[in-house]
N, C-alpha and C positions, 0 to 999 in steps of 0.2 A: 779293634772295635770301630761300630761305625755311630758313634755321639751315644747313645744308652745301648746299642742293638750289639750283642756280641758276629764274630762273624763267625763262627760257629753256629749262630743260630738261623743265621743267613741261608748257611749249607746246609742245617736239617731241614729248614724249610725248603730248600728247592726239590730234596730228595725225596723229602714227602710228597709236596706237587708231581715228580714223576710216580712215583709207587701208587698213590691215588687216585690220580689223572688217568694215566696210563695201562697201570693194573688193574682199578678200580673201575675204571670209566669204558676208554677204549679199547682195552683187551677182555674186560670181565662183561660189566654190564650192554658193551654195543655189540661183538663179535663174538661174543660166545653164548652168552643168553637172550638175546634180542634176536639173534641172525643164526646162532647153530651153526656155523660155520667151522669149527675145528672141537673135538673134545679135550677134555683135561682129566686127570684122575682126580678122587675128591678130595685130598689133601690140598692141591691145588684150588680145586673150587671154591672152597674152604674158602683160602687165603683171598682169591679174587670177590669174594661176597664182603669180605671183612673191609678190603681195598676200596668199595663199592660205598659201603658205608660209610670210610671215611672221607668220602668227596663232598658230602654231604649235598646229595641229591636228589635224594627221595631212596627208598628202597627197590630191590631187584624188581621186584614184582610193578610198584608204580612208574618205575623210567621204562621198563621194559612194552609194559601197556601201550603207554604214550607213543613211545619211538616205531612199536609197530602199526600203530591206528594212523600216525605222520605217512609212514611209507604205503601203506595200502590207500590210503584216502588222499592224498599229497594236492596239495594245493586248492583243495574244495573247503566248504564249512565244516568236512569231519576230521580234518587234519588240524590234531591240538596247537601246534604252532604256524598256523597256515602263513604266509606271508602274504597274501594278499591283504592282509589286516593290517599290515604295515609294517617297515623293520624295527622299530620298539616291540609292535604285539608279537610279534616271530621270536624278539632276542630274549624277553623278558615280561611281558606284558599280558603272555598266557596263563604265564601260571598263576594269577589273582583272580583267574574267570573260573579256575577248575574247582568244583566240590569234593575235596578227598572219597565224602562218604556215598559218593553216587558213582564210582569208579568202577568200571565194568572191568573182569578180569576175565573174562571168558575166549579172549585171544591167545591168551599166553598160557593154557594148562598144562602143556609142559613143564610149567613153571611152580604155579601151584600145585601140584604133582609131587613136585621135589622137595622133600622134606628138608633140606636146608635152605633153600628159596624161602621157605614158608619161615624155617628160622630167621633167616634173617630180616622179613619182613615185620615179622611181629615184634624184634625187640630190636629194632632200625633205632630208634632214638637211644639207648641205651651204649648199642655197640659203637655208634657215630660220636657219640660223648667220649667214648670208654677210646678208639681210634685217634679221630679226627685232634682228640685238646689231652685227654686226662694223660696220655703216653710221649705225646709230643712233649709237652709239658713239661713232666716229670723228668726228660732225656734233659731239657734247655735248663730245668735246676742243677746239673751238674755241674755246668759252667758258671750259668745267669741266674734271672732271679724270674718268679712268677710272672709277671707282669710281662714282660718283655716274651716270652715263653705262651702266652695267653694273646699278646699282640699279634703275634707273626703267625698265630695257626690262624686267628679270623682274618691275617690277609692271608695265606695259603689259599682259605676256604672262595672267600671272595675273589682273587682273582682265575681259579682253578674254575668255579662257574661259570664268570664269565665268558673266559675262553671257550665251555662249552657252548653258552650259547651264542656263539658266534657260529658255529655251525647252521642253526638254524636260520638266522638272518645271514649274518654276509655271506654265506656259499647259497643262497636262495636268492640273492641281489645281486652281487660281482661276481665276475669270473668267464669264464669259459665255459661254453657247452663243446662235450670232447662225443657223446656217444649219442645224446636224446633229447631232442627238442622240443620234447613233450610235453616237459613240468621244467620249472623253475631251478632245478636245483645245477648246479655249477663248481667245476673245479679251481681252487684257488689258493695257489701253492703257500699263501704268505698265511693264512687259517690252518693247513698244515703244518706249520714250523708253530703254533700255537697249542694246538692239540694232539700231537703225536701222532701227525699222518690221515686226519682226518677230513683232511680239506678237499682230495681228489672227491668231490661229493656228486658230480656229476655221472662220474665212472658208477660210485657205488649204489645209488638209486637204481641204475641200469644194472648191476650185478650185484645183489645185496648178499646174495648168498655165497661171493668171493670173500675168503677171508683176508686178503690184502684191499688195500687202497690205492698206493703208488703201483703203477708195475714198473714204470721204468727204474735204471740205478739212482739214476738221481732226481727221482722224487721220494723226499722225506715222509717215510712211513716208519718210523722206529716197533710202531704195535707189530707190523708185520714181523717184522725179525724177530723181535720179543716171542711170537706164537713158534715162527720157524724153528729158536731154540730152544722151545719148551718139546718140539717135537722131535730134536737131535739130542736131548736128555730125557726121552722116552716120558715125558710127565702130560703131551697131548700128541692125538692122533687123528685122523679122518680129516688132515686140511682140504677143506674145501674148494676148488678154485673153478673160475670158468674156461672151458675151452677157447683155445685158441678162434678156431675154425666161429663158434657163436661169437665169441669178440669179436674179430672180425666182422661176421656178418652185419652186426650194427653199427660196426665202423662205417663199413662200405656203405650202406643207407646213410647211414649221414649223412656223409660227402657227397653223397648224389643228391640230396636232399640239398644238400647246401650249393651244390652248383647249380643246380637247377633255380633256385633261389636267386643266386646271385645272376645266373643267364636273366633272369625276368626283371631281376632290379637295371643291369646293367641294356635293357629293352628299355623300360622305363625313364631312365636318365640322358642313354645315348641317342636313341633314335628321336628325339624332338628335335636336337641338337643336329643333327647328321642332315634330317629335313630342313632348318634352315641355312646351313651351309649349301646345299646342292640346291637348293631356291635361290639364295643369294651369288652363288655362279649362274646359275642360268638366268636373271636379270641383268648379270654383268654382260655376258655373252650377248642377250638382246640389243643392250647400251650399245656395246661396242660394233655390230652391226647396225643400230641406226646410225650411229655416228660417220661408219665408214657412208652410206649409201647419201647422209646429209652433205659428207664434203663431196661425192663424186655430183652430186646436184648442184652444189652452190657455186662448182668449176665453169657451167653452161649456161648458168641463171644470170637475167642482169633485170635492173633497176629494181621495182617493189619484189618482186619474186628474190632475189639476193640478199636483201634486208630479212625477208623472213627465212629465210634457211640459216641466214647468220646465229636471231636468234633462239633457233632451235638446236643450232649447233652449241651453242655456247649452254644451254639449258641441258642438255644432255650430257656435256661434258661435265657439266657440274653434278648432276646427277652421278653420273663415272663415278667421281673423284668418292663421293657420299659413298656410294655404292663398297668401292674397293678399302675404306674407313671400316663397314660395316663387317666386313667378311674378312679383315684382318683380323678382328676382336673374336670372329666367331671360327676363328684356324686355332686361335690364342684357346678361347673356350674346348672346342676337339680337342687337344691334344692335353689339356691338365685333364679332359672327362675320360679319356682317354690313357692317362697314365693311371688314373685310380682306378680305373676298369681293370687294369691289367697287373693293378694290385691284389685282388681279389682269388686269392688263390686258397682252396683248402687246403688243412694240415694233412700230412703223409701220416700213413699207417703206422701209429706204435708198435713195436714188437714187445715181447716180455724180458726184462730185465731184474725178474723177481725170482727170487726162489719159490 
């Protein structure tokens, strides 16, 4: 035990967080009914609607609206969690502006269509009770006592949310752009390890309709393999994936995009830099030929003519010295602008490491 909390209850609640999270969230409501990406048979479905509900996130039909009005409209005023609104209004902040009763469902009638979609929209609060507290519950009196059983599903529930919305603010704010510099959204592996692979968001904006996240081995997608082995125990079919050859293709823009980018930045930074270095040699070089042509004069020169060659000799020397000060600092400058320039390298082509 950890002070009242049994640890057993510790473990159903984490297990919950996956079955909900994961079944519920990112394998039911994100990848299978919001994107159509692989099918299930309906016992499955079933189970994934129930899973759905007990994340307590709204029903199929309202996350599902949402999440595709986000991706069609993405970062203008019609996208319900825009981040331009800021990362509160993105993470959490949207959903106090929406009115349930004015919610257009005319997106998703594949949706409403589906007679257990429609189930379990219309008795969401009921099943989400019945999931989410009245089952978990009832499991933690075996051991524990109500209370503590009652405690640990409202933090299942609360931190299970959060982490989703993290997707919308932190992969919309930090991260890496891997495929599309279009919109705001960005991969970030540490939002992955949060929500079961959901962090590569940058990728999946650009392929929504791939039912993976990660493609590489070692990027944390647990949804994907979850679908993969619902598909090697015959219970889903029709995974979806994008071709190579179109990945690519917008790989390859990218990096052109981005070197091309970086050619213009590194125009920008170098060449002011480059200009004063070769101005500052070529004033040395003048120096140094006045100076030469002042001492072969002041060899021949005598009385006031010798006084003043001396001191222009001595004036331009000093000049020199200034001079050769200046273009030390600016050899110093070239080469750190210079080593960051030649920092600037885009990432190499991912290959697939997915099933």
């Amino acid at each position: 035990m950890y002070g009242t909390i049994h640890s057993a209850t510790w473990v159903l609640a984490i297990i919950t967080w996956f079955i909900f999270g994961m079944g519920g969230i990112t394998v039911g409501y994100h990848r299978l009914f919001s994107h159509k990406t692989f099918k299930v048979v309906a016992p499955v479905k079933f189970l994934l609607l129930l899973c759905g509900a007990g994340a307590f996130e709204g029903s199929v039909l309202e996350w599902c609206t949402d999440h595709r009005k986000h991706h069609r409209y993405v970062d203008t005023e019609k996208d319900p969690y825009n981040i331009n609104g800021g990362f509160w209004y993105a993470h959490i902040g949207w959903i106090f502006t929406i009115d349930p009763s004015k919610r257009d469902f005319s997106n998703i009638k594949d949706l409403t269509d589906d007679w257990m979609c429609r189930f379990q929209h219309k008795y969401f609060v009921p099943l989400a009770i019945l999931t989410s507290y009245i089952i978990p519950i009832a499991i933690t009196c075996i051991w524990g006592t109500f209370l503590e059983g009652l405690m640990m599903a409202g933090l299942r529930i609360v931190v299970l949310q959060q982490f989703t919305f993290c997707i919308n603010s932190i992969c919309h704010m930090f991260g890496k752009k891997t495929y599309s510099s279009t919109q705001t959204a960005r991969d970030n592996w540490f939002t992955a390890l949060l929500t079961f692979g959901e962090g590569y968001h940058n990728f999946h904006h650009q392929f929504p309709l791939d039912y993976r996240n990660g493609l590489r081995f070692y990027q944390f997608d647990p949804s994907k393999w979850t679908i993969f082995t619902l598909r090697c125990l015959g219970l889903a079919s029709e995974l979806r994936r994008v071709s190579i050859a179109k990945r690519l293709r917008y790989k390859i823009q990218f990096d052109f995009n981005q070197i091309k980018a970086m050619k213009s930045n590194v125009s920008e930074l170098v060449q002011p830099l480059y200009d004063k270095v070769t101005s500052q040699i070529m004033h040395i070089e003048s120096l140094e030929t006045a100076i030469k042509q002042l001492n072969k004069q002041s060899r021949i020169a005598i009385g006031h003519k010798l006084a003043q060659y001396q001191v222009s000799l001595s004036d331009k020397k000093q000049q020199l010295k200034s001079a050769h000060l200046e273009l030390k600092y600016f050899a110093k400058s070239w080469n750190q602008a210079l080593s960051n320039a030649m920092q600037l390298k885009p990432k190499s082509l991912a290959t697939d490491g997915a099933p």
